[in-house]
C-alpha positions, 0 to 999 in steps of 0.5 A, spaced: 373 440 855 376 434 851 376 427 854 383 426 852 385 432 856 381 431 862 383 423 862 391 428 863 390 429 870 387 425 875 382 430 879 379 431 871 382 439 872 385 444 868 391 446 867 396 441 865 402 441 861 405 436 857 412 436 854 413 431 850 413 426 854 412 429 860 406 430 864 405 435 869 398 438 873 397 443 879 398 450 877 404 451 882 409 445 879 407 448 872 409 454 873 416 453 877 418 447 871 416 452 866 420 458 870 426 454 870 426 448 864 426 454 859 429 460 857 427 467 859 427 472 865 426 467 871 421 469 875 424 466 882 427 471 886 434 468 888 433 470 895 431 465 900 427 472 903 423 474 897 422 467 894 419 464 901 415 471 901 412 469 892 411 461 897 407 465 902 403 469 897 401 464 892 399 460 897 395 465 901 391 466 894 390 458 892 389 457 899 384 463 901 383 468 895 381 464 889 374 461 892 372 468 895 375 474 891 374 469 884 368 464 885 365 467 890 364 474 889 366 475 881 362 468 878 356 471 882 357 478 880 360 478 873 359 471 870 352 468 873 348 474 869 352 472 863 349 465 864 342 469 866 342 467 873 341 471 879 347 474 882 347 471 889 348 477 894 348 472 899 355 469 897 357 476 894 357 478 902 361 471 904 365 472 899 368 479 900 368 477 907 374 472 906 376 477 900 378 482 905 380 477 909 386 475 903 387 482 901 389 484 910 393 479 910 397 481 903 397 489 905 400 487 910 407 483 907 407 486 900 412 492 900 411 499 899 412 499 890 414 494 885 413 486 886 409 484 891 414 478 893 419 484 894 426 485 891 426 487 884 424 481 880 417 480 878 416 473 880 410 468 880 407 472 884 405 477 881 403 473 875 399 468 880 395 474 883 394 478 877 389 473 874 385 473 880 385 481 881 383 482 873 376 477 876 375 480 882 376 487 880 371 486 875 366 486 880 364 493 883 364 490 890 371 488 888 374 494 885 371 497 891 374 494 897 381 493 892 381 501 893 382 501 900 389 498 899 393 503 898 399 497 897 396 493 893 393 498 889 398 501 887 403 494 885 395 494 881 396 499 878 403 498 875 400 490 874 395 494 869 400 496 865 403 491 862 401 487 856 399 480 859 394 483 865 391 487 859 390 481 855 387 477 861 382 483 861 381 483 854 376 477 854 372 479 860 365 484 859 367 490 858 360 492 861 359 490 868 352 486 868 347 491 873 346 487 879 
């Protein structure tokens, strides 16, 4: 990564955002500021209820999902055999024990169909989580344990439909490396 753009935040990570002469990191301020400073279909629900709960979701994934369901068990399973290394199953088990962890939590307070915050607007939610299912899908200890959601599974199966989760998808292998 270019020095110029890791001079840009000051813990030297990815995502920052400049516009003009605004400089803005950490992904949750990014994507409010680009929901509310730019035209398009707002993805905050107007209600305290169902925008608390997007609050509740995003947090829960930044807080407990990305290292178990993302580093853990999808970069030991799918991406430490691209960099011909040894899939670490120890770390594989941890990190499916806290993936379900995250996946009880959510089962638990996502509704029955359409966006996980509820109500009828697909939220940052949706589009917070969905990178993280694409990963953690890609392992078959992931796509396993997702199955036994039958919520999340089916907000999943929707999510797959549109374009912007396909083309996340789009640049993971398409066969899953043997364990």
């Amino acid at each position: 990564m270019p020095t110029e753009y890791l001079d840009l935040h000051p813990f030297r990570r990815v995502p920052t955002l400049v516009d003009g002469d605004f400089v803005l990191y950490e992904t949750g301020a990014i994507t409010r500021y680009i929901d509310e400073a730019f035209p398009g279909p707002m993805l905050q629900p107007t209600e305290s209820r169902h925008r608390a709960r997007m609050v509740q979701i995003i947090s829960i994934i930044d807080s407990y999902g990305y290292v178990s369901m993302v580093r853990q068990v999808a970069g030991a399973r799918v991406f430490a055999p691209l960099r011909k290394r040894q899939p670490d199953e120890a770390l594989i088990r941890r990190g499916l024990e806290g993936s379900l962890r995250v996946l009880d939590a959510l089962e638990a307070i996502v509704p029955d169909d359409g966006p996980v915050a509820g109500g009828e607007v697909w939220s940052l939610a949706d589009f917070h989580l969905a990178p993280m299912m694409v990963y953690f899908t890609t392992a078959p200890e992931g796509a396993e344990a997702l199955a036994r959601y039958r919520k999340l599974s089916a907000w999943w199966h929707v999510m797959l439909e549109r374009n912007s989760v396909q083309a996340v998808a789009t640049g993971l292998p398409a066969e899953r490396p043997a364990s």
